[in-house]
N, C-alpha and C positions, 0 to 999 in steps of 0.2 A: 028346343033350340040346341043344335050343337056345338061343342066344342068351338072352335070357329068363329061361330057368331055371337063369342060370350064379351062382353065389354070390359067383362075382369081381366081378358085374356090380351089386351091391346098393347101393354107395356113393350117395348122391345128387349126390356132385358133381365127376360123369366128365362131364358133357355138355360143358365145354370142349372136352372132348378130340376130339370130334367135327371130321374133314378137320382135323386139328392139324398142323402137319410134327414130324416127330421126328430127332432127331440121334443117332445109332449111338455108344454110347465104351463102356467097360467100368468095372469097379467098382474097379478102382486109382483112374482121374481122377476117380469121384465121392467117392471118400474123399478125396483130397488137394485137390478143391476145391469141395465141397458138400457139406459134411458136414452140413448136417440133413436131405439124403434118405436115410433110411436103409432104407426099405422098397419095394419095389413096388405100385403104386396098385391094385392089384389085387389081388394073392394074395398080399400082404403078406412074399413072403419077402426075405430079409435082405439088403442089400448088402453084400460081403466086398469089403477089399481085396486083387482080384485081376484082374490083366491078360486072364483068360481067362474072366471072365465077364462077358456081353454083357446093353446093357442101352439102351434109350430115352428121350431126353428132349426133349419141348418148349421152346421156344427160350427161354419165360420159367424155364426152369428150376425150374418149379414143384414138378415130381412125375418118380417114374421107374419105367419099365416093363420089367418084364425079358422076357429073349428068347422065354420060352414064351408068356408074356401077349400080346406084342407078333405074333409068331406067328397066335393063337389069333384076336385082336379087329382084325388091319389091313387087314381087308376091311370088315367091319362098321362101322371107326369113318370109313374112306376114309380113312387114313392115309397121307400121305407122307413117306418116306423120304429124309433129306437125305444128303451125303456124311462128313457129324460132323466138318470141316473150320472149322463157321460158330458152333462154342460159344464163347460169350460168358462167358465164367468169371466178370467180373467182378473180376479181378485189378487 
C-alpha cells in the first residue's frame, strides 16, 4: 500500500506537519503535562500514562504521533528528529 492509499493519511490537516521537527517523550509526560493530546494524529490510538510508550511532538505542541505512525511517515513527511531535551511544557 502506498502512501496515498493509507487511511492514517485522510485528515486534511497534516500538511503542517510537513519537514515539522518532532521531539521524542513518552506518554507518562504527555499525560502529566498535555493533557488534551490524547490521541495520535494519525491512527488515532490512545495515549496511556506510561514511561514506555513512545510518542512524537511538534514544538508547538499541537498534536502527537506515536511511534508506529512516526516510523511509518518520517521519510515521507522529511521529519526531523530532535533530542526531546527542547519541550516547552509551558509550565
Amino acid at each position: 500500500m502506498g502512501m496515498k492509499d493509507d487511511w492514517r493519511l485522510l485528515h486534511n490537516d497534516i500538511e503542517y506537519l510537513k519537514k515539522a521537527e518532532l521531539n521524542p517523550t513518552d506518554g507518562e509526560e504527555i499525560c502529566r503535562h498535555t493533557r488534551h493530546l490524547r490521541c495520535c494524529k494519525f491512527c488515532l490510538e490512545p495515549v496511556q500514562d506510561n514511561p514506555y510508550q513512545w510518542w512524537f511532538l511538534p514544538l508547538n505542541l499541537s498534536c502527537c504521533i506515536c511511534e508506529e505512525c512516526y516510523n511509518d511517515f518520517k521519510e515521507d513527511f522529511e521529519w526531523k528528529k530532535l533530542d526531546g531535551w527542547d519541550i516547552e511544557w509551558g509550565e
